[in-house]
HTML snippet that shows the backbone in 3Dmol.js (N, CA, C, O; Angstrom):
<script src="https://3Dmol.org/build/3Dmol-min.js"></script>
<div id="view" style="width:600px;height:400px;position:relative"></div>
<script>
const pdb = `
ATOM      1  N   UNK A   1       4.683 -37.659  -3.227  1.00  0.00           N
ATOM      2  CA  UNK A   1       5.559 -37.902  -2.111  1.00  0.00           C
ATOM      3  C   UNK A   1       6.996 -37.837  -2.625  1.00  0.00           C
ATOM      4  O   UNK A   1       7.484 -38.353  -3.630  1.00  0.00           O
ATOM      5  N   UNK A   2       7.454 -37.203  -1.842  1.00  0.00           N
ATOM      6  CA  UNK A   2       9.191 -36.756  -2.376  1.00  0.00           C
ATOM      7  C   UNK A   2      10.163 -37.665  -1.195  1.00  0.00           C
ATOM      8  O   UNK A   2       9.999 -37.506   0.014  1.00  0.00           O
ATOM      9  N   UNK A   3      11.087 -38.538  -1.722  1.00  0.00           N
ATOM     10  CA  UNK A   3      11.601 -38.973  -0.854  1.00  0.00           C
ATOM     11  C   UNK A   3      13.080 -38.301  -0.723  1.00  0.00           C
ATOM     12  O   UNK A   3      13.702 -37.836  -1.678  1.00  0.00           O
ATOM     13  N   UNK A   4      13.612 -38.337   0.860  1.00  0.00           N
ATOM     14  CA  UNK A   4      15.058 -37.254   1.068  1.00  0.00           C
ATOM     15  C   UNK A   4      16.343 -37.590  -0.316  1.00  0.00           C
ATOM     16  O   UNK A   4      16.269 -38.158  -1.405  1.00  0.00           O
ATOM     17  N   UNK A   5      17.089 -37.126   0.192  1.00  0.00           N
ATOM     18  CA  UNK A   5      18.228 -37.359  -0.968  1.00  0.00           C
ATOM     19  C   UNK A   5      19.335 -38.547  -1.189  1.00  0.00           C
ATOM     20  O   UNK A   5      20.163 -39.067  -0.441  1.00  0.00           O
ATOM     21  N   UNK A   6      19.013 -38.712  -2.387  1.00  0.00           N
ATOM     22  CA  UNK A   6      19.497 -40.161  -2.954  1.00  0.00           C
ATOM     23  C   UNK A   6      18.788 -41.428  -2.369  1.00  0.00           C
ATOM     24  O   UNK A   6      19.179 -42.588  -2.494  1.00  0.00           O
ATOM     25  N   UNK A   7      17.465 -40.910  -1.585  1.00  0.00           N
ATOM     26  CA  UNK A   7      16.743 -42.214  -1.380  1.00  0.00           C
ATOM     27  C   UNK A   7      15.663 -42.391  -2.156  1.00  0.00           C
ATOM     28  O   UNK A   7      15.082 -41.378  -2.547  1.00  0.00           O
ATOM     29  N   UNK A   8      15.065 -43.981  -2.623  1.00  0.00           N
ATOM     30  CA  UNK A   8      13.922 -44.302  -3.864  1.00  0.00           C
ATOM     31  C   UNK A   8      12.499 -44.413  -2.737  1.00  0.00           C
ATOM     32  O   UNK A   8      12.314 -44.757  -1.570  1.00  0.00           O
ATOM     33  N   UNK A   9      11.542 -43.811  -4.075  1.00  0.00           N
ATOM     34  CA  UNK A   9      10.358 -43.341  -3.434  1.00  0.00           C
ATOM     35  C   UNK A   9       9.675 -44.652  -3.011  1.00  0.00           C
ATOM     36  O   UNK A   9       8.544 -44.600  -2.529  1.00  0.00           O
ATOM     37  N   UNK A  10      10.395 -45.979  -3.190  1.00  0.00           N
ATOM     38  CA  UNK A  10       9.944 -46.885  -2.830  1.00  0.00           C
ATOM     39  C   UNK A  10       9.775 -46.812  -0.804  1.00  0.00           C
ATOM     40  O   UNK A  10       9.336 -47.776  -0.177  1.00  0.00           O
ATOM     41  N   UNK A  11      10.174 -45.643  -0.197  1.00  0.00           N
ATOM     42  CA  UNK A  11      10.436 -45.275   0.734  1.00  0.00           C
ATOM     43  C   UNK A  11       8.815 -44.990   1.311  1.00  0.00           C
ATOM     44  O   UNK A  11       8.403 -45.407   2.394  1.00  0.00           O
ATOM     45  N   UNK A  12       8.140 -44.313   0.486  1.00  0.00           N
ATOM     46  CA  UNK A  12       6.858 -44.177   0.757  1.00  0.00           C
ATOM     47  C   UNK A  12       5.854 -45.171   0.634  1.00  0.00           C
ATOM     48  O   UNK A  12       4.665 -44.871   0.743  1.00  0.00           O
ATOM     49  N   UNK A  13       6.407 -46.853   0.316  1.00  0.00           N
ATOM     50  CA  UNK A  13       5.043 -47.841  -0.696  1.00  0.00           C
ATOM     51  C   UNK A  13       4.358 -48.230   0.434  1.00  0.00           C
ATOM     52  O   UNK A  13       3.290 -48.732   0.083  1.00  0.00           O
ATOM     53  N   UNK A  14       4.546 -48.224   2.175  1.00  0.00           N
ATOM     54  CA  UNK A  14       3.581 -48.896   2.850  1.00  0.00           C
ATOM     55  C   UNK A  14       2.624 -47.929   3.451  1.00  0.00           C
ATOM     56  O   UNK A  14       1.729 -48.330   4.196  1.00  0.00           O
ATOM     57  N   UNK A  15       2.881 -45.792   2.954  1.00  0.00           N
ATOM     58  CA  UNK A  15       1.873 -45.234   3.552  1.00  0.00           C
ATOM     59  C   UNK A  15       0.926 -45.073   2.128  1.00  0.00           C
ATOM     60  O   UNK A  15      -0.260 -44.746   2.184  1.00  0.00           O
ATOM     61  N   UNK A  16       1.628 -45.350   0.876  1.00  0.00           N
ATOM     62  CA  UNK A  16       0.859 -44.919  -0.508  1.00  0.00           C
ATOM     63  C   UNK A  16      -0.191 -46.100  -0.184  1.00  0.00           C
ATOM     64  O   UNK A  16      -1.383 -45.934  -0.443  1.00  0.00           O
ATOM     65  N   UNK A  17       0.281 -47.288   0.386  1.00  0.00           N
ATOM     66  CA  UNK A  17      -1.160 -48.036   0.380  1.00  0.00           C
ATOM     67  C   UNK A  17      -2.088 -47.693   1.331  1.00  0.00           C
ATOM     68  O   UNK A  17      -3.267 -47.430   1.093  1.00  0.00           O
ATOM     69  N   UNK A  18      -1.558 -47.694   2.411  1.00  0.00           N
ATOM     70  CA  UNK A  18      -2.306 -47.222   3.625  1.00  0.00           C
ATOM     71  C   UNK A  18      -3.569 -46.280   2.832  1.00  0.00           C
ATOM     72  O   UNK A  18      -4.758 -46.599   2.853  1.00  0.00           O
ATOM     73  N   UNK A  19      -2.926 -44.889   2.046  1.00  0.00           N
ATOM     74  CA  UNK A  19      -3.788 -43.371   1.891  1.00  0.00           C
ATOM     75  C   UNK A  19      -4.674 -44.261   0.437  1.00  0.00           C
ATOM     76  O   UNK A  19      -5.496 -43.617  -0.214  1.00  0.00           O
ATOM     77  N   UNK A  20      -4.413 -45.563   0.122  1.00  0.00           N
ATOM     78  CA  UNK A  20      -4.914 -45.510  -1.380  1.00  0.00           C
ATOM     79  C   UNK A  20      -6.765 -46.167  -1.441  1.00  0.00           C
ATOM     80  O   UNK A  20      -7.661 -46.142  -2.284  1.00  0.00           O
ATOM     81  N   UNK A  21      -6.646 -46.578  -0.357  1.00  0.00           N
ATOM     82  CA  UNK A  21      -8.285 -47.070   0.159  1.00  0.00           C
ATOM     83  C   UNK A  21      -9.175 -46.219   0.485  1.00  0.00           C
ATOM     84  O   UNK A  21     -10.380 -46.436   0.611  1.00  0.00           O
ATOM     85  N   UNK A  22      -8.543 -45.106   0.648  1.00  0.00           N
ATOM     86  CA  UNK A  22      -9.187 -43.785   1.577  1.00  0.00           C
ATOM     87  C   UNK A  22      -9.610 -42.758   0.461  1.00  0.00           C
ATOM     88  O   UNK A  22     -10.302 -41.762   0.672  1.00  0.00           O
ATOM     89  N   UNK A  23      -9.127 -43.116  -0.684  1.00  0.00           N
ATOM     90  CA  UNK A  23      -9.523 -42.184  -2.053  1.00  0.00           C
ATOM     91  C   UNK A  23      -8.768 -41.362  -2.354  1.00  0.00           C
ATOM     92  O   UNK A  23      -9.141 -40.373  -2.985  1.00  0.00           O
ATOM     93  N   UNK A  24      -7.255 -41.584  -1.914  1.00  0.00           N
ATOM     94  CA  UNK A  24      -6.236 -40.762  -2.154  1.00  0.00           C
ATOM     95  C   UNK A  24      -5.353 -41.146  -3.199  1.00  0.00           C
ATOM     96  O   UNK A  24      -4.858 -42.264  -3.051  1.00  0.00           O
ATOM     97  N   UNK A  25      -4.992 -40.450  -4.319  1.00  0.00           N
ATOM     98  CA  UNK A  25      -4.167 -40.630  -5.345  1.00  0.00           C
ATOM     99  C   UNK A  25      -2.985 -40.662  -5.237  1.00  0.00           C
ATOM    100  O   UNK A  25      -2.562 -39.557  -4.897  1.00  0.00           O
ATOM    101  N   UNK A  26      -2.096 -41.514  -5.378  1.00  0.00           N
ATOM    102  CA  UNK A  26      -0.583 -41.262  -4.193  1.00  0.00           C
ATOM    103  C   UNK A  26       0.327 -41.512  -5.714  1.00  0.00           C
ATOM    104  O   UNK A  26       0.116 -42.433  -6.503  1.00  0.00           O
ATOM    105  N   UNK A  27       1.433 -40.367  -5.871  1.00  0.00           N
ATOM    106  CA  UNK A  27       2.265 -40.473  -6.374  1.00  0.00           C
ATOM    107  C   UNK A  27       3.271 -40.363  -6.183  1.00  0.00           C
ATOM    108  O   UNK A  27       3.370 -39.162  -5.933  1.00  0.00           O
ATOM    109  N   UNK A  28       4.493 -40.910  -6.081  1.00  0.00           N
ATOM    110  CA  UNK A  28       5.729 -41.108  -5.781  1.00  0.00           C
ATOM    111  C   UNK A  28       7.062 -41.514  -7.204  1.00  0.00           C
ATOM    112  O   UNK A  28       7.575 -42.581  -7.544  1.00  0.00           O
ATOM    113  N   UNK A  29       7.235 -39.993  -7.750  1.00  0.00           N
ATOM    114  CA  UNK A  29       7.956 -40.176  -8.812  1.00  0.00           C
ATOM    115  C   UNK A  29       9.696 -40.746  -8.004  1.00  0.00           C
ATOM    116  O   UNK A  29       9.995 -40.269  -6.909  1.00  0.00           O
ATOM    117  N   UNK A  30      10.420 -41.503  -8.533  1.00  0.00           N
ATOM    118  CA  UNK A  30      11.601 -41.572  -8.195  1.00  0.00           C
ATOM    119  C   UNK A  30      12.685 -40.405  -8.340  1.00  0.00           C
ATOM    120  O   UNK A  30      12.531 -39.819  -9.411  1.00  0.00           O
ATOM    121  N   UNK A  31      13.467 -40.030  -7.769  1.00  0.00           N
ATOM    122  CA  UNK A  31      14.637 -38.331  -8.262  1.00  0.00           C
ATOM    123  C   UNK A  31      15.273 -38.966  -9.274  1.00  0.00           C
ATOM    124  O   UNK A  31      15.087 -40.159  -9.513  1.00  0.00           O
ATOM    125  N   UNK A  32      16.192 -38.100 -10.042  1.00  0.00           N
ATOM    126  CA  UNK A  32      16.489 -38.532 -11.417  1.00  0.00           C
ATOM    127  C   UNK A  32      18.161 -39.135 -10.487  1.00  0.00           C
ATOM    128  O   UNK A  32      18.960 -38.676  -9.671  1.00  0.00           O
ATOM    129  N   UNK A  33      18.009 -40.045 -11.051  1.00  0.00           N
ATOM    130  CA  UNK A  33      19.655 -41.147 -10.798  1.00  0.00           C
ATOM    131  C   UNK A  33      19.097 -41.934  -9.532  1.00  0.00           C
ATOM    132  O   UNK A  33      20.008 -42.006  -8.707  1.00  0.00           O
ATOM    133  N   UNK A  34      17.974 -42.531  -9.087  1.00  0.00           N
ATOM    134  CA  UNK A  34      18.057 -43.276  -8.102  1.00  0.00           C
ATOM    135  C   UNK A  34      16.524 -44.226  -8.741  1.00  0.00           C
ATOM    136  O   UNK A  34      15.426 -44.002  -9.250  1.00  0.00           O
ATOM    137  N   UNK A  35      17.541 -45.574  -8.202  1.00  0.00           N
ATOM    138  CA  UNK A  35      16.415 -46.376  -8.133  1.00  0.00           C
ATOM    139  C   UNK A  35      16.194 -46.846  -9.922  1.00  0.00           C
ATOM    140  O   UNK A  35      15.117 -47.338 -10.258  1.00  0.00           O
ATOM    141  N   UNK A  36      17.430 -46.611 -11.069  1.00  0.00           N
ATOM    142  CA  UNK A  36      16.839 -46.532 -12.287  1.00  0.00           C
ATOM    143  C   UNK A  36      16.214 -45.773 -12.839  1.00  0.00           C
ATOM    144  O   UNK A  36      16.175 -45.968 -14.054  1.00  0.00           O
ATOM    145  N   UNK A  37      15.525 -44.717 -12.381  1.00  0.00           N
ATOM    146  CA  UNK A  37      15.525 -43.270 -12.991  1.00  0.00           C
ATOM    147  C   UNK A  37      16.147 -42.776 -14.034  1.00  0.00           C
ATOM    148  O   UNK A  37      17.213 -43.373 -14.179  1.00  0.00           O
ATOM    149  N   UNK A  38      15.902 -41.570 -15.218  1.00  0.00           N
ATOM    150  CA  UNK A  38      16.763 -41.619 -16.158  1.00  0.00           C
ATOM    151  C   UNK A  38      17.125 -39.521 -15.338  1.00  0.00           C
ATOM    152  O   UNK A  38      16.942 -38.960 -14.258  1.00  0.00           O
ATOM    153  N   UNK A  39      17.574 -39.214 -16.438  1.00  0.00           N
ATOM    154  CA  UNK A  39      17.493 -37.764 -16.531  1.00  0.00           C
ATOM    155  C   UNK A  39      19.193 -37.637 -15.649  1.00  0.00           C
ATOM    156  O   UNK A  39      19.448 -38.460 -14.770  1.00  0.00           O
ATOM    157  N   UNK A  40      20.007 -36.769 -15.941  1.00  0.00           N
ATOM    158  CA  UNK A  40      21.013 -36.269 -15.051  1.00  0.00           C
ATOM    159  C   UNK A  40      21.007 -35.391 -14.327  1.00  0.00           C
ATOM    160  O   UNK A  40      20.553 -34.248 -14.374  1.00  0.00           O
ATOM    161  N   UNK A  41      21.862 -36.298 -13.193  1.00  0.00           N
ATOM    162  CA  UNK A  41      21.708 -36.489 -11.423  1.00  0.00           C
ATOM    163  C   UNK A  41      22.518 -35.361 -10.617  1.00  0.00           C
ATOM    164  O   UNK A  41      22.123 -34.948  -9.527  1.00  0.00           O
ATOM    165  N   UNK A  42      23.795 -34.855 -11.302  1.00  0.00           N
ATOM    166  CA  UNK A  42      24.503 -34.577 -10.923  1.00  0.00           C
ATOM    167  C   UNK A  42      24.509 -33.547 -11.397  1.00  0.00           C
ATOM    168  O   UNK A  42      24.021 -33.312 -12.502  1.00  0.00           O
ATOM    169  N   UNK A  43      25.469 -32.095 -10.129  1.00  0.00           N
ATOM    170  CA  UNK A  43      25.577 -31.028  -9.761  1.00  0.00           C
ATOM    171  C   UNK A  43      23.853 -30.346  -9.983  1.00  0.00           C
ATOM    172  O   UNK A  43      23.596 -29.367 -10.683  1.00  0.00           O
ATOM    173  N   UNK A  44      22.911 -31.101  -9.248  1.00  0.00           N
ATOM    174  CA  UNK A  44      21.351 -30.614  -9.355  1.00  0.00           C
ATOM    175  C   UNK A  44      20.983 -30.327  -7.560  1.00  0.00           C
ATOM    176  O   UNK A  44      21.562 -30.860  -6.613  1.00  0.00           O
ATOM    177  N   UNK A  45      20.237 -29.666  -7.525  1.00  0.00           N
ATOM    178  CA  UNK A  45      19.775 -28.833  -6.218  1.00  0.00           C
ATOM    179  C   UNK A  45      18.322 -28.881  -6.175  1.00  0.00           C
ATOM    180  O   UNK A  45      17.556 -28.934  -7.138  1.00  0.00           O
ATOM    181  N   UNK A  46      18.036 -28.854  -4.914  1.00  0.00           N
ATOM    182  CA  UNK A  46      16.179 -29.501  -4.895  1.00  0.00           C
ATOM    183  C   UNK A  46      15.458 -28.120  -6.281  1.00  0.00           C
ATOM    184  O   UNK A  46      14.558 -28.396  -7.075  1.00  0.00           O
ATOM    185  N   UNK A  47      15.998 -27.065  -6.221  1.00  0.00           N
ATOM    186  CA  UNK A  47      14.954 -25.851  -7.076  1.00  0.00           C
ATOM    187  C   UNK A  47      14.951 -26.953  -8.286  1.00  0.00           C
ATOM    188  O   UNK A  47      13.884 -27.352  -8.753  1.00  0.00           O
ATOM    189  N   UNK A  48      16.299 -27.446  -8.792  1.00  0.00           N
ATOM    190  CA  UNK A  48      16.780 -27.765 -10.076  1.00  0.00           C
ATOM    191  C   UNK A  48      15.963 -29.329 -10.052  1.00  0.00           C
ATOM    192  O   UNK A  48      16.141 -29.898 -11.129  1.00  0.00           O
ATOM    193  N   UNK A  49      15.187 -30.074  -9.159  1.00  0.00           N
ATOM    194  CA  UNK A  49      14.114 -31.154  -9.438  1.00  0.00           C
ATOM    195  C   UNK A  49      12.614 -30.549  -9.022  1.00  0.00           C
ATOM    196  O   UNK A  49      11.645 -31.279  -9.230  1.00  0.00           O
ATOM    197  N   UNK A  50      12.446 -29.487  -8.551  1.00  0.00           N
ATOM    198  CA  UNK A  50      11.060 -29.078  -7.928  1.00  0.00           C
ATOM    199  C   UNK A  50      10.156 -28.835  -9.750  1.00  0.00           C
ATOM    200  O   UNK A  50       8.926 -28.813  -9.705  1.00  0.00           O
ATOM    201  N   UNK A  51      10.702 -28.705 -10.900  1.00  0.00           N
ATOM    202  CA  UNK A  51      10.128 -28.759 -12.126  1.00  0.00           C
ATOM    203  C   UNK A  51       9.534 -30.182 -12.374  1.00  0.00           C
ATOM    204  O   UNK A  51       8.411 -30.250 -12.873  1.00  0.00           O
ATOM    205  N   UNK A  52      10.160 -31.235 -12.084  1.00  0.00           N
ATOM    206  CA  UNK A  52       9.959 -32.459 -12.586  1.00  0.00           C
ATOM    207  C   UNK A  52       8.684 -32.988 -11.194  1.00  0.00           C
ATOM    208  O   UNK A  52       8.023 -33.963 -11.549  1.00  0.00           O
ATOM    209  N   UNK A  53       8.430 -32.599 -10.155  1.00  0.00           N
ATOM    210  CA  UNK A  53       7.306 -32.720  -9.272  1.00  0.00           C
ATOM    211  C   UNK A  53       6.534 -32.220  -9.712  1.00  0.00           C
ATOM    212  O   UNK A  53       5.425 -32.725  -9.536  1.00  0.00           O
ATOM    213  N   UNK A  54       6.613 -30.803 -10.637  1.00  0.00           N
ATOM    214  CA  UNK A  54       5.527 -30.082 -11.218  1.00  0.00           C
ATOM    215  C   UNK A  54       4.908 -30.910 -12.050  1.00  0.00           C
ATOM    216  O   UNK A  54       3.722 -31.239 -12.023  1.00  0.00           O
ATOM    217  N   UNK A  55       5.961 -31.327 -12.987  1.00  0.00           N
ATOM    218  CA  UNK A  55       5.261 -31.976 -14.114  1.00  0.00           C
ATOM    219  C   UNK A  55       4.655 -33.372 -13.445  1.00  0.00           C
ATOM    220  O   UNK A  55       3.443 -33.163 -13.491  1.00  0.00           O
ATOM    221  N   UNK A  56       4.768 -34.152 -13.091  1.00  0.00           N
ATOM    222  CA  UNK A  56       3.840 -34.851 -11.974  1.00  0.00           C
ATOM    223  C   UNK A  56       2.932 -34.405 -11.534  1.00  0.00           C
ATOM    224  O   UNK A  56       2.415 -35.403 -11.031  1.00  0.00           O
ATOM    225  N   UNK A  57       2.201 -33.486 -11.293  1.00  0.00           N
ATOM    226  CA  UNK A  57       1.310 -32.501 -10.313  1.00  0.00           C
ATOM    227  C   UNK A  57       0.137 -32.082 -11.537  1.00  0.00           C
ATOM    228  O   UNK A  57      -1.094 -32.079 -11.584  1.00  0.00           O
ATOM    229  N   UNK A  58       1.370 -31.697 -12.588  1.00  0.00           N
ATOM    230  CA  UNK A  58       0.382 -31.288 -13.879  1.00  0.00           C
ATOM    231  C   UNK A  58      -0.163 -32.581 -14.652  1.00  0.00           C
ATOM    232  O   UNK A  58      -1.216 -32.454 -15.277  1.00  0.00           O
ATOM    233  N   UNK A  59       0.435 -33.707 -14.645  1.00  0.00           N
ATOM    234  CA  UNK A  59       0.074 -34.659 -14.897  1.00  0.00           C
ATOM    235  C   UNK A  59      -1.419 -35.156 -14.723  1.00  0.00           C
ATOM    236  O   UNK A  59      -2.400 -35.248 -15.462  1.00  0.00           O
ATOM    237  N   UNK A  60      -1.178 -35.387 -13.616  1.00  0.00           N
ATOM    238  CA  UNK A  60      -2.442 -35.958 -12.692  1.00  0.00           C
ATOM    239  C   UNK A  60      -3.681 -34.834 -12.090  1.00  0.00           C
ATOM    240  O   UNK A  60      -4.735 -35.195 -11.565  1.00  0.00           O
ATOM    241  N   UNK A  61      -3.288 -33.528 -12.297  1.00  0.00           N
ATOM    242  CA  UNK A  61      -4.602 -33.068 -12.194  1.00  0.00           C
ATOM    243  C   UNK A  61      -3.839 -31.475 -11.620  1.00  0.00           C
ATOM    244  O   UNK A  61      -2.608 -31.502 -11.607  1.00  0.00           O
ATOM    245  N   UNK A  62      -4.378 -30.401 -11.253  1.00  0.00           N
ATOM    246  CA  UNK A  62      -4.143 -29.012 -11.190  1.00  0.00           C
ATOM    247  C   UNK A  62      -3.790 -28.567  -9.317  1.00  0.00           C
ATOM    248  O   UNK A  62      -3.470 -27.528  -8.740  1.00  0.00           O
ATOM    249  N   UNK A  63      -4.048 -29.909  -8.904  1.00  0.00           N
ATOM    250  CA  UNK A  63      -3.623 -29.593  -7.256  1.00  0.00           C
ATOM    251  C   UNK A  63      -3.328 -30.730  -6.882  1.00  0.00           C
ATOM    252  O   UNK A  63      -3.735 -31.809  -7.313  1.00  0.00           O
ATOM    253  N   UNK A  64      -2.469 -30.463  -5.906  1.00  0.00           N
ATOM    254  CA  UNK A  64      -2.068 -31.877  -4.805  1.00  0.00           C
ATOM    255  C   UNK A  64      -1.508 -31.622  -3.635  1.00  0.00           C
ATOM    256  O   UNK A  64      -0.974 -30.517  -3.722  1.00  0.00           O
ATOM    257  N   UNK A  65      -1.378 -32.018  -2.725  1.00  0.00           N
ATOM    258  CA  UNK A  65      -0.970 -32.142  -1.546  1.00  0.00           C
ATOM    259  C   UNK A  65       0.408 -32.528  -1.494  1.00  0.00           C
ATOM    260  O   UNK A  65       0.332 -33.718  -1.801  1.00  0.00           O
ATOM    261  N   UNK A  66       1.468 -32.310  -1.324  1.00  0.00           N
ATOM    262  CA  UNK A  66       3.333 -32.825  -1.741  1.00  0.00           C
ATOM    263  C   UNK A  66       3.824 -32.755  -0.186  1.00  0.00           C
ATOM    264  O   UNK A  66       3.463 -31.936   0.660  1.00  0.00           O
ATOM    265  N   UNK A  67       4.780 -33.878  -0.032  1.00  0.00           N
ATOM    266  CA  UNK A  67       5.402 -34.200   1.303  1.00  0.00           C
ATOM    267  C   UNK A  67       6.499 -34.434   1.132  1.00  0.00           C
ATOM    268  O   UNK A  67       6.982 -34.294   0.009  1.00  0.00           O
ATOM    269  N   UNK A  68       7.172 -34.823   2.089  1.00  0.00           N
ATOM    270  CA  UNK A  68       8.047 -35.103   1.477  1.00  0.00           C
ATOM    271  C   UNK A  68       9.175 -35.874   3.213  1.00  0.00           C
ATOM    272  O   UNK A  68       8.743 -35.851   4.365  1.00  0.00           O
ATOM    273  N   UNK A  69      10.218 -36.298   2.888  1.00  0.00           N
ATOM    274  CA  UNK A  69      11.453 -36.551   4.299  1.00  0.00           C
ATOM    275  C   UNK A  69      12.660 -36.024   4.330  1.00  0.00           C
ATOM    276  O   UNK A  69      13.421 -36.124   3.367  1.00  0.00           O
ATOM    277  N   UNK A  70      12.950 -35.457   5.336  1.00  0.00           N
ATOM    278  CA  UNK A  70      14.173 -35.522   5.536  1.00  0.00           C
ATOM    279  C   UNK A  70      14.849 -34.082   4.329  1.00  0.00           C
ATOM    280  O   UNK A  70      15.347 -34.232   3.213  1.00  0.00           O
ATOM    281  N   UNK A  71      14.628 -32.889   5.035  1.00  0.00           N
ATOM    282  CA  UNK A  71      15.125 -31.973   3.863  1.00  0.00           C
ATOM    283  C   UNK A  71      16.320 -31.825   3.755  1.00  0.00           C
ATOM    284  O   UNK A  71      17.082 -31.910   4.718  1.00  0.00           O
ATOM    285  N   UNK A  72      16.757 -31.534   2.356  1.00  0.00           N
ATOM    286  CA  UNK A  72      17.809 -31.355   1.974  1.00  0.00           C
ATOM    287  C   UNK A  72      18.536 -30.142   1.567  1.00  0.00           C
ATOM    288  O   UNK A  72      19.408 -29.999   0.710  1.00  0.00           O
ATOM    289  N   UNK A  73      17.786 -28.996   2.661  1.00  0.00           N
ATOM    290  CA  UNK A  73      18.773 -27.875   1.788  1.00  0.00           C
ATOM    291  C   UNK A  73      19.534 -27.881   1.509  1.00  0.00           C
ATOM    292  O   UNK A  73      20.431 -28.404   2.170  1.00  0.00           O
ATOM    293  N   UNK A  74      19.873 -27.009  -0.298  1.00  0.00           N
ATOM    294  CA  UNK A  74      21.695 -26.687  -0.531  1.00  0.00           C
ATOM    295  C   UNK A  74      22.087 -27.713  -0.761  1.00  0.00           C
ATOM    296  O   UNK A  74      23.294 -27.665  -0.996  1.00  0.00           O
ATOM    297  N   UNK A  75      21.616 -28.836  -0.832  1.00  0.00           N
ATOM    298  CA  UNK A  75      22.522 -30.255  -1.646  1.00  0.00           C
ATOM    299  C   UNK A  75      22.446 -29.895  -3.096  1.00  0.00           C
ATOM    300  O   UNK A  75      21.466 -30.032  -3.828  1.00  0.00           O
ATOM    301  N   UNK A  76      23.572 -29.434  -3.391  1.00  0.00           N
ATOM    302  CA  UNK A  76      24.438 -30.182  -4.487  1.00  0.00           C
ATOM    303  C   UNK A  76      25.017 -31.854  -5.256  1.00  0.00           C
ATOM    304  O   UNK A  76      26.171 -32.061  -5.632  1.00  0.00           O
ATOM    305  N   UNK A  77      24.072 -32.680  -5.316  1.00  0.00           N
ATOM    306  CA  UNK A  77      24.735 -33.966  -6.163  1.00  0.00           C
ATOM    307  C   UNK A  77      25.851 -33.767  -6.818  1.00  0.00           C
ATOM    308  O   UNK A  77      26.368 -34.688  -7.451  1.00  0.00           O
TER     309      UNK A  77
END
`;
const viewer = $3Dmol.createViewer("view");
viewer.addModel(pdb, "pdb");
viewer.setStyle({}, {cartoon: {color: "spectrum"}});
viewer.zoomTo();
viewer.render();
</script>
């Protein structure tokens, strides 16, 4: 679960429980600079974090389902 821009994925914690009884694996990495996050935040564009969802994705297994709120084309931090 991807939450919109500059908001923490703590945005998603009352549907990650909802889907987590149901046998659904719910991950919700935080974007880099929010929420305590490390990695640098600035002058980055969704292409320039869609690597770090990957590596999440590759993490936990070879497929997933990704959502996300509120798009952000073309943001520049």
């Amino acid at each position: 679960m991807i939450a919109s821009l500059g908001r923490s994925a703590t945005d998603f914690d009352k549907l990650a429980r909802m889907l987590a009884p149901h046998g659904y694996r719910v991950a919700a990495p935080e974007p880099r600079g929010v929420a305590g996050s490390e990695g640098l935040a600035t002058g980055l564009g969704l292409d320039d974090l869609a690597p770090d969802v990957a590596a999440v994705i590759d993490h936990f297994g070879d497929t997933a389902t990704v959502l996300g709120h509120a798009s952000a084309t073309g943001w520049h931090g």
